[in-house]
C-alpha positions as CSV (number, residue, x, y, z in Angstrom):
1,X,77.9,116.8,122.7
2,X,76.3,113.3,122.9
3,X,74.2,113.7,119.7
4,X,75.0,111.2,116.6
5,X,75.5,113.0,113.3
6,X,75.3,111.6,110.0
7,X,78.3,111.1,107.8
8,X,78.4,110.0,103.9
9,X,81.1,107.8,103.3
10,X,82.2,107.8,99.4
11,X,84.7,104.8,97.7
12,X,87.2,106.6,95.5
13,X,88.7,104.5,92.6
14,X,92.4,105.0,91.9
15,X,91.7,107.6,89.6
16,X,89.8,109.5,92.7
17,X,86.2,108.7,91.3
18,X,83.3,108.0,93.4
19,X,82.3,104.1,93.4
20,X,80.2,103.9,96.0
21,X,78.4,105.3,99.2
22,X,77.4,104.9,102.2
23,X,75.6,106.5,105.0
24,X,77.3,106.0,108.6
25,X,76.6,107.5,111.9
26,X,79.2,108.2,114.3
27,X,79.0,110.8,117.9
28,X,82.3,113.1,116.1
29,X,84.1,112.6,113.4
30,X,87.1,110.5,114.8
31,X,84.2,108.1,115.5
32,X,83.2,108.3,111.7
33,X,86.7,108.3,110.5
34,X,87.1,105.0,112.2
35,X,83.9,103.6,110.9
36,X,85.0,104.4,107.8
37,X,88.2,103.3,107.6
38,X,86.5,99.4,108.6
39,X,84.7,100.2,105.1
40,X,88.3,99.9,102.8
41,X,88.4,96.5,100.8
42,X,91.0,94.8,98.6
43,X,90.3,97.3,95.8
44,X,89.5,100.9,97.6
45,X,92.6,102.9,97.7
46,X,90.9,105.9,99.4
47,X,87.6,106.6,100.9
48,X,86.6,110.3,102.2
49,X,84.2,110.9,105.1
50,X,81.7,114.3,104.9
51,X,79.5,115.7,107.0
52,X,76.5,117.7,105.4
53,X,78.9,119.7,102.8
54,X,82.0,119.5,104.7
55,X,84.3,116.8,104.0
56,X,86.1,115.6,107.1
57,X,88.8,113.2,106.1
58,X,90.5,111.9,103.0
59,X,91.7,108.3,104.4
60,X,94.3,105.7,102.4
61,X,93.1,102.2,102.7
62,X,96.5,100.4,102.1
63,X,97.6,98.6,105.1
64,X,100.8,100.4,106.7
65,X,103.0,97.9,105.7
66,X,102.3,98.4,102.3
67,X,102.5,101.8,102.0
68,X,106.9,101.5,103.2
């Protein structure tokens, strides 16, 4: 499949609320995980990529180190 598809990311708070949104396009879903995951700041703990009404990832933002 070469198409690109288009992915919603969404900004959870700690408290797994939606902050913000954004609209990404990626060729599968590893490519829009990866997109998304260059979308975590200082204060995102989590961001969740979907795909039409299929949610394709629930990803931590904490750097690796920080999570030991």
């Amino acid at each position: 499949m070469t198409g690109v598809s288009s992915y919603r990311v969404y900004r959870l708070s700690r408290a797994g609320r939606i902050v913000s949104g954004d609209w990404i396009e990626a060729v599968d879903d590893a490519g829009a995980c990866e997109a998304a995951h260059r979308l975590c700041d200082d204060i995102t703990p989590t961001v969740e990529v979907w795909r039409g009404a299929q949610r394709v990832a629930v990803l931590p933002c904490d750097p690796p180190s920080a999570q030991a």
